[in-house]
C-alpha positions as CSV (number, residue, x, y, z in Angstrom):
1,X,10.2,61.4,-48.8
2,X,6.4,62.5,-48.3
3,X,5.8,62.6,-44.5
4,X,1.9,62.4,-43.2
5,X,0.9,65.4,-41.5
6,X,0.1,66.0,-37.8
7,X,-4.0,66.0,-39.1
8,X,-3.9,63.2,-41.4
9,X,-2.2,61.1,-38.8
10,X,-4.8,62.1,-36.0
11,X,-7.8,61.5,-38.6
12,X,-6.2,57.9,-39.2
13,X,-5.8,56.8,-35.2
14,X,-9.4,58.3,-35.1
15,X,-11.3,56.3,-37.4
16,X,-9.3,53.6,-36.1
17,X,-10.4,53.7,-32.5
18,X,-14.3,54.2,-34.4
19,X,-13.5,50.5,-36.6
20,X,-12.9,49.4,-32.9
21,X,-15.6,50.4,-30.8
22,X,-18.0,49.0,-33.7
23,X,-18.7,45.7,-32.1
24,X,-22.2,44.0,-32.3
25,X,-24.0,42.8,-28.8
26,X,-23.4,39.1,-30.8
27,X,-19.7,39.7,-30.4
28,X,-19.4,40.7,-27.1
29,X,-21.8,38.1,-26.0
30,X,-19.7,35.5,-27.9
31,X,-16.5,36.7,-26.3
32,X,-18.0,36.6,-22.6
33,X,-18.9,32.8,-23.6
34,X,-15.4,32.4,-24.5
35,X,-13.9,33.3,-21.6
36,X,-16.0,31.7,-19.4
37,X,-17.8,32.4,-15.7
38,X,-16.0,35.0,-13.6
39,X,-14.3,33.5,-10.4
40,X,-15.5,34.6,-7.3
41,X,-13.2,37.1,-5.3
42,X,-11.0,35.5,-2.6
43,X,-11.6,35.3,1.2
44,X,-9.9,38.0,3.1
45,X,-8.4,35.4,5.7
46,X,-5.9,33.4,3.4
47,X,-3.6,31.3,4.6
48,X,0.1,32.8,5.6
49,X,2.4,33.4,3.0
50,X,4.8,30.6,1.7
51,X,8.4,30.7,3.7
52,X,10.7,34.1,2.0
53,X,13.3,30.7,1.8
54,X,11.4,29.8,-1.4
55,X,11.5,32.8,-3.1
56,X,15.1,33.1,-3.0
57,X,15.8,29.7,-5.0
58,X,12.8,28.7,-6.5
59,X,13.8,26.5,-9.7
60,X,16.3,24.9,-6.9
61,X,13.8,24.0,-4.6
62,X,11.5,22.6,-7.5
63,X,14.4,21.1,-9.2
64,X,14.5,19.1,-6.2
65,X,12.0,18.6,-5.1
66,X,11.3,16.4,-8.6
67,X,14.7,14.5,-8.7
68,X,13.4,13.5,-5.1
69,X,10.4,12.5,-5.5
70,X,10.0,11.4,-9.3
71,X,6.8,9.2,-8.8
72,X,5.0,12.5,-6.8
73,X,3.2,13.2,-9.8
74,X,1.9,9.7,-10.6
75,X,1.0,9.5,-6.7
76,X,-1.6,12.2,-6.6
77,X,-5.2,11.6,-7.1
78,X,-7.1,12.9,-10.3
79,X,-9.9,15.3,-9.7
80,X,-13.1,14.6,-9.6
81,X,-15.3,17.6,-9.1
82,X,-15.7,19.8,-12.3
83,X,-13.8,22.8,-12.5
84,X,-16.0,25.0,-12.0
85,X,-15.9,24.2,-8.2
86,X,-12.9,25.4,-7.3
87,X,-14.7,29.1,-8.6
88,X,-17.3,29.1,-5.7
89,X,-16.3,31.3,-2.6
90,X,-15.2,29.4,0.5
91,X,-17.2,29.6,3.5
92,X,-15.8,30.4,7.0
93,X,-15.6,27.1,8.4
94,X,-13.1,26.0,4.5
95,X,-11.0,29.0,5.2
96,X,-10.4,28.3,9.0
97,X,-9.2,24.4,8.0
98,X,-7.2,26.0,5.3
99,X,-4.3,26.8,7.4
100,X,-4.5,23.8,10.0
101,X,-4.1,21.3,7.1
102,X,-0.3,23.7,6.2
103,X,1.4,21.9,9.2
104,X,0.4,18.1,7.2
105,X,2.3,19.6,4.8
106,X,5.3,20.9,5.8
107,X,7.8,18.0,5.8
108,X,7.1,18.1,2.1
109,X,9.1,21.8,2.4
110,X,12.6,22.3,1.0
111,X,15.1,22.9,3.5
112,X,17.1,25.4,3.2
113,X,19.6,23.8,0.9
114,X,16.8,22.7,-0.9
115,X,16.8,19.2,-0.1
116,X,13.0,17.6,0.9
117,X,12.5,16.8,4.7
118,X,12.7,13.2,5.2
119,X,9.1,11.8,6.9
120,X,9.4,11.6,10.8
121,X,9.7,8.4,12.2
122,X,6.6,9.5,14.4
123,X,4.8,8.8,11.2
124,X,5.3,5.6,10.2
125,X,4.2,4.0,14.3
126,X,1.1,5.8,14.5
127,X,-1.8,4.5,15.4
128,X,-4.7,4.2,13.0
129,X,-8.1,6.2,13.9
130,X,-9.6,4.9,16.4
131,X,-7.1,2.7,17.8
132,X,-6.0,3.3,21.5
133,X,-2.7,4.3,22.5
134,X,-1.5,1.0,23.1
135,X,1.4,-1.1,21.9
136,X,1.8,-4.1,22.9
137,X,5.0,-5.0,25.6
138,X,7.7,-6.9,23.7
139,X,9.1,-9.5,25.8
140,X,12.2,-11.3,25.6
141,X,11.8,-14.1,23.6
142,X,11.8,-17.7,25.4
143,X,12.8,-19.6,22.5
144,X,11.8,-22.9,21.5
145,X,13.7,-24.9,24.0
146,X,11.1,-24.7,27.0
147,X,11.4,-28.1,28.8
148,X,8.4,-31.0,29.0
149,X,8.1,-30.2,32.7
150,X,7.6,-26.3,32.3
151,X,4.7,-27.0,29.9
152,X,3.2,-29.6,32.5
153,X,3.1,-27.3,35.1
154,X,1.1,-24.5,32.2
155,X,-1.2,-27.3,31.9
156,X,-1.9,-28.7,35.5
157,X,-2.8,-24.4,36.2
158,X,-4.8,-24.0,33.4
159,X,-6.8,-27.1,34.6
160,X,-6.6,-25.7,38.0
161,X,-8.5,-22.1,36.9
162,X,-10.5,-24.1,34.5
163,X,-12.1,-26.4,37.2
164,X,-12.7,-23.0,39.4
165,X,-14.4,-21.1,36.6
166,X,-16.1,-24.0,35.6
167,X,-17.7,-24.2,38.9
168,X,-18.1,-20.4,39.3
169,X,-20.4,-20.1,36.4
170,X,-22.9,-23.1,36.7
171,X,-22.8,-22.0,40.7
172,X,-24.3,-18.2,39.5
173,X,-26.4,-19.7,37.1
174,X,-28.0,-22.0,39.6
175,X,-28.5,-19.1,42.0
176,X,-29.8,-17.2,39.2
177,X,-33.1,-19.2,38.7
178,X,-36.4,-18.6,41.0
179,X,-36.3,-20.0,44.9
180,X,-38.8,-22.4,43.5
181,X,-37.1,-23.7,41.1
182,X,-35.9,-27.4,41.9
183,X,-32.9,-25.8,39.6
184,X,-32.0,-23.3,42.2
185,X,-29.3,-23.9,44.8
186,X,-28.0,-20.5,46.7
187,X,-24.6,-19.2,46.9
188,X,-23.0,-19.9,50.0
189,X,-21.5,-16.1,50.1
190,X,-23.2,-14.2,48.0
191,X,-22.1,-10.6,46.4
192,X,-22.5,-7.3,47.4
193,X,-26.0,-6.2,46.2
194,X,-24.3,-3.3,44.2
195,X,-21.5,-5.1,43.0
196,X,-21.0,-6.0,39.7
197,X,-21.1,-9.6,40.2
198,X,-24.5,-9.3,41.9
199,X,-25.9,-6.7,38.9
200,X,-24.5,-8.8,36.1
201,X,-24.5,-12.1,37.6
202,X,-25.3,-13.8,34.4
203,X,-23.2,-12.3,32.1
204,X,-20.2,-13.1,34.6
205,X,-21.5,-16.8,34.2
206,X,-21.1,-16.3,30.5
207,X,-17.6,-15.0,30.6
208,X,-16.5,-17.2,33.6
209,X,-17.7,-20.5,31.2
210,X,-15.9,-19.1,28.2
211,X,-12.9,-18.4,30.1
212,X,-13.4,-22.0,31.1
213,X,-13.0,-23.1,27.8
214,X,-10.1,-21.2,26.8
215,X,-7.9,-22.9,29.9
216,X,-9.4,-26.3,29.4
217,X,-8.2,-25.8,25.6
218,X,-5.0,-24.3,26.1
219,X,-3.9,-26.1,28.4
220,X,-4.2,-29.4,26.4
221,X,-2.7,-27.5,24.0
222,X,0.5,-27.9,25.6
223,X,0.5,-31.2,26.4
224,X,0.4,-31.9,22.5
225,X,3.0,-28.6,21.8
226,X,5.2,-30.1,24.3
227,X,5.5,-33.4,22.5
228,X,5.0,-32.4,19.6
229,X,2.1,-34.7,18.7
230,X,-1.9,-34.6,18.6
231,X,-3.7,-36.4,21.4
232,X,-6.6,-37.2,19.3
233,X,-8.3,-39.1,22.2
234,X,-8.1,-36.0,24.6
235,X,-9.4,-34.0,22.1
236,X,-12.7,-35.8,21.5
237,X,-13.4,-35.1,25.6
238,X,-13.5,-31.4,24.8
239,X,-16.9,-31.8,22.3
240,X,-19.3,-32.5,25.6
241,X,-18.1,-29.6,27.3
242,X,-17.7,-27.4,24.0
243,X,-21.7,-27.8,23.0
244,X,-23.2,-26.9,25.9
245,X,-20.9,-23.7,26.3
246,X,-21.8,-22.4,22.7
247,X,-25.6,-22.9,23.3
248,X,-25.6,-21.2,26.0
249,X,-23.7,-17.9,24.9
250,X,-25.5,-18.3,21.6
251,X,-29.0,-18.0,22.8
252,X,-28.3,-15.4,25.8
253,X,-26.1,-12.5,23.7
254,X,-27.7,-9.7,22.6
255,X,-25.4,-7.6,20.9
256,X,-22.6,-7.8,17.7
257,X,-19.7,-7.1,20.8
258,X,-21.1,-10.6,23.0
259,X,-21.5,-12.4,19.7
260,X,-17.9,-12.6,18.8
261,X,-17.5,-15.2,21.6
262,X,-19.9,-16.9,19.5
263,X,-17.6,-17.0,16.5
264,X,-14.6,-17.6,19.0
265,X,-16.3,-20.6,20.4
266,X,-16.1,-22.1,16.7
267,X,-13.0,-20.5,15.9
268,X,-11.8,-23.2,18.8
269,X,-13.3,-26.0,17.7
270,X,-12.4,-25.4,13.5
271,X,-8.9,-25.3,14.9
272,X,-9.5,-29.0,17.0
273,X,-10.2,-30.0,13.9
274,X,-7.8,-29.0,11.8
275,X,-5.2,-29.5,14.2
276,X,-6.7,-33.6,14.5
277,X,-6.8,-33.5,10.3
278,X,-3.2,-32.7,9.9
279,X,-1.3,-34.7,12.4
280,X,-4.1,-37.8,10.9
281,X,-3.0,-37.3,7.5
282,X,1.0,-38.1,8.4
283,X,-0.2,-41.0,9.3
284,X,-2.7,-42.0,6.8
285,X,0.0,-41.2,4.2
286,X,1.9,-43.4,5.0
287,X,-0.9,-46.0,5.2
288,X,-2.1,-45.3,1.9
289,X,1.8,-45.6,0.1
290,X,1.6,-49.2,1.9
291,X,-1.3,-50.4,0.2
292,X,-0.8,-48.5,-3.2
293,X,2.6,-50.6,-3.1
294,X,0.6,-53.6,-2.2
295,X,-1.6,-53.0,-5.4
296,X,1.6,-52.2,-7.2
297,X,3.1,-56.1,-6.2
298,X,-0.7,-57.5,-6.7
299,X,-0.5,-56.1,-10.2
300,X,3.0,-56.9,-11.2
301,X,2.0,-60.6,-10.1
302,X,-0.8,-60.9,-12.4
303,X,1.3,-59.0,-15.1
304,X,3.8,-61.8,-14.8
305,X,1.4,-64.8,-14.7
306,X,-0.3,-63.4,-17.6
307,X,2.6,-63.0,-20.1
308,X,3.6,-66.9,-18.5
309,X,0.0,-68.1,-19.8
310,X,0.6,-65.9,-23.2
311,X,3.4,-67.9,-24.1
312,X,2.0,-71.2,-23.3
313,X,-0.6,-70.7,-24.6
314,X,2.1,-69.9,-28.3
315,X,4.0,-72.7,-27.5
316,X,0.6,-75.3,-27.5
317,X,-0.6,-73.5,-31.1
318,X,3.0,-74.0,-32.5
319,X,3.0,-77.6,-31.7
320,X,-0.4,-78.4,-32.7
321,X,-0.5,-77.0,-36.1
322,X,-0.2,-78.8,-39.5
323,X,1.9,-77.4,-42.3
324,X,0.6,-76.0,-45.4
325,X,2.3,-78.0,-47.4
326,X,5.8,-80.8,-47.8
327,X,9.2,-79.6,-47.9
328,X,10.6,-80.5,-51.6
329,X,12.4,-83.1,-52.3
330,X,15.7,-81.7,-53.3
331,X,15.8,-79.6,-50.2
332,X,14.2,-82.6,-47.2
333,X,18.3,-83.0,-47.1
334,X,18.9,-79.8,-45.7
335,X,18.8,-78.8,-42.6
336,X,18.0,-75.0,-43.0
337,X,17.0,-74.2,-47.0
338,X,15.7,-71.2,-48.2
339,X,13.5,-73.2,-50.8
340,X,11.4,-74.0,-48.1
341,X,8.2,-73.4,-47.1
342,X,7.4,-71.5,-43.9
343,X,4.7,-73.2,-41.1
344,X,1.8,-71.6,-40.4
345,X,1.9,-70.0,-37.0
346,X,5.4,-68.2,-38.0
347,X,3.9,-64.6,-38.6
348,X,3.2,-61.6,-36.7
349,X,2.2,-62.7,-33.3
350,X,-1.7,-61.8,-32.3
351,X,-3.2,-59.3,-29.2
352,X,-3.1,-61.0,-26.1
353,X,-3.5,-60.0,-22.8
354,X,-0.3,-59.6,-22.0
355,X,0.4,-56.7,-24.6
356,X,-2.2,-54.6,-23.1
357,X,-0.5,-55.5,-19.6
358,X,2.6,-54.3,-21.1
359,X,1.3,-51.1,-22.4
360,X,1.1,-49.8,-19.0
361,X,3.7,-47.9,-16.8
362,X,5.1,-50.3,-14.5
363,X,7.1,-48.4,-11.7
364,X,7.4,-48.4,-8.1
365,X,5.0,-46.5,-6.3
366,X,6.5,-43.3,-4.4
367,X,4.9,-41.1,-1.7
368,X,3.5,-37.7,-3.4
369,X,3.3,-39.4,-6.8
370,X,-0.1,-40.9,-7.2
371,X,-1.3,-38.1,-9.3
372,X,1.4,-38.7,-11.5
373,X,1.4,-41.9,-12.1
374,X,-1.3,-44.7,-13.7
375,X,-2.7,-46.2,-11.2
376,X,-3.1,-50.2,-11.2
377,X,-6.2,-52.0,-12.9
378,X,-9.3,-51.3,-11.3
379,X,-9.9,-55.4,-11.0
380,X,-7.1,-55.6,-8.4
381,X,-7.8,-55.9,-4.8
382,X,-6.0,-56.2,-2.1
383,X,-8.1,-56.3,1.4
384,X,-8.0,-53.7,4.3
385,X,-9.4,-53.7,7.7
386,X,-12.2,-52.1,9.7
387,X,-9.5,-49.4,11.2
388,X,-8.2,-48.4,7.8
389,X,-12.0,-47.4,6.8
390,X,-12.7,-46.1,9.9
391,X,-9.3,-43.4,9.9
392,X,-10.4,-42.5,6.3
393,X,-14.2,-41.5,7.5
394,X,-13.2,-39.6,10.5
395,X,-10.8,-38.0,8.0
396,X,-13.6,-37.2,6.0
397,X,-15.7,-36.0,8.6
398,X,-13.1,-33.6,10.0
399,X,-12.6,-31.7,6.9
400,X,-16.7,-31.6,6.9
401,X,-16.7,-29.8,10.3
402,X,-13.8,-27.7,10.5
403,X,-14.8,-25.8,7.3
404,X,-18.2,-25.5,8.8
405,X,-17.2,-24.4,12.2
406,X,-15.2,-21.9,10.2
407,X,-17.9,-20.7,8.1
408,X,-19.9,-20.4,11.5
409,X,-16.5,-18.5,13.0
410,X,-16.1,-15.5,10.5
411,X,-19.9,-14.7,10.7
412,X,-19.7,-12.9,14.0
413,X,-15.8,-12.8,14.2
414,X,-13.7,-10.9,12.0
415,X,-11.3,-8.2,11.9
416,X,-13.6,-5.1,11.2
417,X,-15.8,-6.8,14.9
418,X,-12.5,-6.6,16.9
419,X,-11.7,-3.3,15.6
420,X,-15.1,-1.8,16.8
421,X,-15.7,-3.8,20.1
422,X,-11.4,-5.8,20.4
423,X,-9.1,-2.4,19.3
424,X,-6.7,-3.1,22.6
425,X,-6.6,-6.9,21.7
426,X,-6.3,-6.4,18.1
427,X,-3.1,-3.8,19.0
428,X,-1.8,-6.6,20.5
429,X,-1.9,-8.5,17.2
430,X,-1.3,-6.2,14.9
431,X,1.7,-4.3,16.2
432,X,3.4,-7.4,17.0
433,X,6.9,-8.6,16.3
434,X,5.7,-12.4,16.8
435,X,5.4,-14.8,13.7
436,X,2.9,-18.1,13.5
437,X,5.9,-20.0,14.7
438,X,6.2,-18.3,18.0
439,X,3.0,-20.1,19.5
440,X,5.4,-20.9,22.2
441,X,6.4,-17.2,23.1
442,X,3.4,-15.6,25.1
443,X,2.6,-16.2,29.0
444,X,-0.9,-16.5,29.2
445,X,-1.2,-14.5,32.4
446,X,0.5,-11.9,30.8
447,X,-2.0,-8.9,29.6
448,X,0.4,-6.7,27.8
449,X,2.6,-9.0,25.7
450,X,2.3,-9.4,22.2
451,X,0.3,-11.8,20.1
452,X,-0.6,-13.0,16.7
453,X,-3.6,-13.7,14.3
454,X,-4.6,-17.2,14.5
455,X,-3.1,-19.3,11.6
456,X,-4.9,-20.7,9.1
457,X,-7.1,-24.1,10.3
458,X,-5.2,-26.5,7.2
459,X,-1.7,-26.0,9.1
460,X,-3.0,-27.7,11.9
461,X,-1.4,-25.0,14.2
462,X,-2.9,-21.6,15.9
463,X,-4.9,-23.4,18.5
464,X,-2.8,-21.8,20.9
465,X,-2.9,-18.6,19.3
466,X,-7.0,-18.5,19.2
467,X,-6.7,-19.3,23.4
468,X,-4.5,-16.3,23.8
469,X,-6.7,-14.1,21.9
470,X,-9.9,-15.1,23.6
471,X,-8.5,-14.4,26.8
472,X,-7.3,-11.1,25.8
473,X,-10.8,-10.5,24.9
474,X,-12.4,-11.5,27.7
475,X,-10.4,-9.5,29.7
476,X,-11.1,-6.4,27.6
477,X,-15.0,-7.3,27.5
478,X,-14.9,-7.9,31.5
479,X,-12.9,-4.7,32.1
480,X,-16.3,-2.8,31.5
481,X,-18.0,-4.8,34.3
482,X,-15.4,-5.1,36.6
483,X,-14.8,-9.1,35.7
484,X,-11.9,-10.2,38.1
485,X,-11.0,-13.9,36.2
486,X,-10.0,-16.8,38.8
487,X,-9.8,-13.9,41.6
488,X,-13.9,-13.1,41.4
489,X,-14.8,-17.2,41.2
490,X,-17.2,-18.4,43.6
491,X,-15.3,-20.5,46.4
492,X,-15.8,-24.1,45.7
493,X,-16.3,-26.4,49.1
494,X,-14.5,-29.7,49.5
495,X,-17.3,-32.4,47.8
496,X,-19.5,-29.4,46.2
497,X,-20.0,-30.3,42.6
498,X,-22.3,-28.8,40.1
499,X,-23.9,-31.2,37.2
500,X,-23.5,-30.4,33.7
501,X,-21.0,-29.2,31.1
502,X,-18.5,-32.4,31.3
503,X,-14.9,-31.7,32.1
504,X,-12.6,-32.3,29.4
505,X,-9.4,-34.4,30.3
506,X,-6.1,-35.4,29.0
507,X,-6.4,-38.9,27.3
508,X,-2.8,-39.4,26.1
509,X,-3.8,-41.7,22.5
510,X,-3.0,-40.4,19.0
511,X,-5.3,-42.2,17.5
C-alpha cells in the first residue's frame, strides 16, 4: 500500500491553507453582512449572579416551573422595539435599575424543591399608585331589620344639621357683601381674622349649603327606606331648594376638584328622579293592564254584536230570495230528494265583518304581555280621566330630566375626578365589602366605614348612596381648610331667619 511521504503531505496542507486565505474583499464583506452588527460589550456592574440552587437542578426547576405555570408563555408581552436595541450599551442610570427590579422577581424563583413561590397575599390588597393608605373600617353589619322609629330619629337629625347649615351659609354670605349693601347683615360673632372661616368665608358658605343638601336629601331618604315607598309629594319640595344651591356652586367654582359638587348636585337630583320614575311605574302598570282589559271587554263586545248582525243579516237574504227554478213533479212528494234543485243563497257564505273580527287573537290581556300580543282595533275607545293623562306626562317628563341631570352629572363627576381630587373617598368605595343592597348599612356620621358606588338611576335606588358619598367628599374637600361640619355653623338666634333657598319638608303623599 503506497503511503504519501512526510513532503508530499506538507506540500498538500500547504497549498491548502493558500486555497484558504484566497478570499476576495466581496467575500468577506458579504460574510460581515451576514452576520450582522457586533453587540456592544457588557457593563461592568451586572446584576448578581442567579442563586447556585439553580444550577444544581436546572431541567427540574424549568420542568416546573412550566407544569406550573402553563399559560406563562401566552401571558408575556410581544416585543416591540427592533432587535437591534437590545445591542446598544446601557447607561448608568439602566444598569443601577437592573438589579432593584430582581427583588419583583423573586417569588417567580424555584424553591428549593423546585416548586414556584406562591404570590404573597401582600400583593393582591395593595393599593393602586397613588391611592392613600387607607382602607376603609368594616363594621358590623346592621342588617335589614332597623326599626321605623330608628330611622325617624336619622331623619328628624339630619333635618336638625340641615336647618343649622342652611342658616350658616346664607348668614356668611350675607356678611360677605359690602357694608353698603342693603344685602349685608353682620355676623353676630364673627371669626378669628386668621381663621379659616374668616380667610375662606365663602367657600365655607359653599360647602356648608352643599352639606345642607345632602342632609335635607338623606334624610328624606329614610322616611321613604323606612316604609319602603316614594313620597313623591316631599320630593317635589326639594326642587326650590336644589336650584338655587347648584347656581350658586356652579357660577362660584373655579377649579376641576370644586366642580365635582357640580356634577354631585345633579347626581342628586337624576337619582330623585329615577327613584319617583320607578316607584310611579308600579303603579301606572297596573293602571294601564286595567284599561288594556277594558279595551279587551270593549272589543270582545263589538266582536259579539257584530257576528249577531252577520247572521241576521243571512237569515233576512235566505228568507227573501226566490228560487231558481220548481221542484219537479215526481219529486214535490218528497220531503228531502236528491233530484232537487238547490236555492240560491245555499253556497259558500260571503266576507263579512265578522270574519275579519274573527281573524284576530282574542285572549285575555296579561300584565308584561302587550308586546306580545295584537292589540285591540284602533276604533275602540274607552275614556280615561284628567289624572290618568296627567301620571303618564309627569312619567314622561321624569325620564326627560333624570337622563339629562345625568348627562349633566358625569361631565364633572366621574371616577378618574375622584381618583385625582376623592382617592380617600373613592377607597372607601372601592375596597368595600358592601353591595347596592346594603343602602341601609352605613352611619352617616361615621367617616371611616365603608361605602358603595351609587347604583344606577333606572333601579330607582342609590339615593342614599350618592348622600353618603357627598358627605364623604365634603369632608375630604373641607379637611384642606379646616371645615368643621355642624360644629363650625354660625349660631342661629331664637326668631333669626335668613330669606332664600326654601326648606325642603316631608309631605307624606305617593302620588
Amino acid at each position: 500500500m503506497h503511503r504519501a511521504s512526510p513532503s508530499s503531505s506538507s506540500a498538500a496542507m500547504a497549498s491548502h491553507r493558500s486555497r484558504r486565505r484566497q478570499l476576495t474583499r466581496e467575500q468577506l464583506l458579504k460574510g460581515l453582512q451576514i452576520l450582522g452588527p457586533v453587540s456592544a460589550p457588557l457593563p461592568p456592574d451586572l446584576p448578581p449572579s442567579p442563586p447556585a440552587s439553580r444550577e444544581s437542578s436546572p431541567a427540574l426547576g424549568l420542568k416546573r416551573r412550566h407544569d406550573s405555570d402553563p399559560e406563562n408563555g401566552r401571558s408575556k408581552k410581544p416585543r416591540v422595539a427592533p432587535p437591534s436595541s437590545s445591542s446598544r450599551p446601557r447607561t448608568n442610570s439602566q444598569s443601577r435599575a437592573a438589579p432593584a427590579a430582581t427583588p419583583s422577581s423573586s417569588r417567580h424563583e424555584p424553591s428549593e424543591d423546585g416548586e414556584v413561590k406562591e404570590e404573597s397575599s401582600s400583593s393582591h390588597t395593595s393599593l393602586p399608585t397613588g391611592f392613600p393608605s387607607f382602607m376603609p373600617v368594616r363594621r358590623p353589619r346592621r342588617g335589614d331589620n332597623i326599626p321605623t322609629s330608628d330611622w325617624d330619629a336619622v331623619y328628624e337629625k339630619c333635618f336638625a344639621n340641615a336647618r343649622k347649615l342652611r342658616f350658616s351659609a346664607l348668614a356668611r354670605v350675607a356678611a360677605a357683601h359690602p357694608s353698603t349693601s342693603k344685602e349685608y347683615r353682620p355676623l353676630r360673632n364673627p371669626p378669628h381674622p386668621n381663621s379659616s372661616y374668616a380667610k375662606h368665608s365663602l367657600l365655607m358658605a359653599r360647602l356648608e349649603l352643599i352639606d345642607s343638601a345632602l342632609h335635607f336629601v338623606y334624610g328624606l331618604w329614610c322616611k321613604d327606606y323606612s316604609v319602603r315607598t316614594c313620597y313623591r309629594a316631599a320630593w317635589r319640595t326639594v326642587d326650590a331648594f336644589m336650584k338655587p344651591t347648584k347656581s350658586k356652586v356652579a357660577g362660584e367654582s373655579h377649579d376641576e376638584r370644586e366642580k365635582a359638587f357640580i356634577g354631585l348636585l345633579h347626581m342628586i337630583d337624576a337619582h330623585i328622579h329615577g327613584r319617583k320614575l320607578k316607584y310611579q311605574a308600579v303603579a301606572i302598570d297596573k293602571e294601564n293592564d286595567l284599561k288594556i282589559n277594558r279595551l279587551f271587554i270593549q272589543y270582545k263586545a263589538e266582536k259579539k254584536q257584530a257576528q249577531a248582525r252577520a247572521a241576521a243579516s243571512a237569515q233576512a237574504t235566505e228568507s227573501n230570495a226566490t228560487p231558481n227554478m220548481l221542484p219537479s213533479p215526481a219529486s214535490s212528494n218528497a220531503a228531502n230528494s236528491s233530484n232537487s234543485t238547490p236555492l240560491g243563497g245555499h253556497g259558500t257564505p260571503g266576507h263579512t265583518a265578522a270574519a275579519d273580527i274573527d281573524s284576530q287573537m282574542d285572549v285575555p290581556h296579561k300584565s308584561g304581555d302587550v308586546d306580545r300580543q295584537v292589540p285591540p282595533p284602533s276604533h275602540i275607545h274607552i275614556p280615561v280621566n284628567t289624572q290618568y293623562i296627567y301620571d303618564r306626562k309627569s312619567q314622561g317628563t321624569g325620564v326627560l330630566l333624570a337622563s339629562h341631570y345625568m348627562q349633566q352629572a358625569q361631565q364633572t363627576l366621574s371616577l378618574p375626578v375622584m381618583a385625582r381630587h376623592y382617592p380617600r373617598t373613592l377607597a372607601r368605595m372601592m375596597f368595600s365589602t358592601l353591595g347596592p343592597q346594603d343602602e341601609h348599612e352605613p352611619d352617616f356620621q361615621d367617616d371611616d366605614c365603608e361605602l358603595f358606588w351609587p347604583s344606577q338611576v333606572i333601579t330607582g335606588e342609590g339615593l342614599g348612596w350618592v348622600c353618603l358619598m357627598g358627605m364623604a367628599m365634603v369632608k375630604e374637600f373641607g379637611k384642606e381648610y379646616g371645615y368643621q361640619g355642624v360644629d363650625g355653623v354660625v349660631p342661629r338666634v331664637s326668631g333669626e331667619e335668613m330669606s332664600g333657598f326654601p326648606e325642603p319638608r316631608f309631605v307624606p303623599h305617593t302620588r
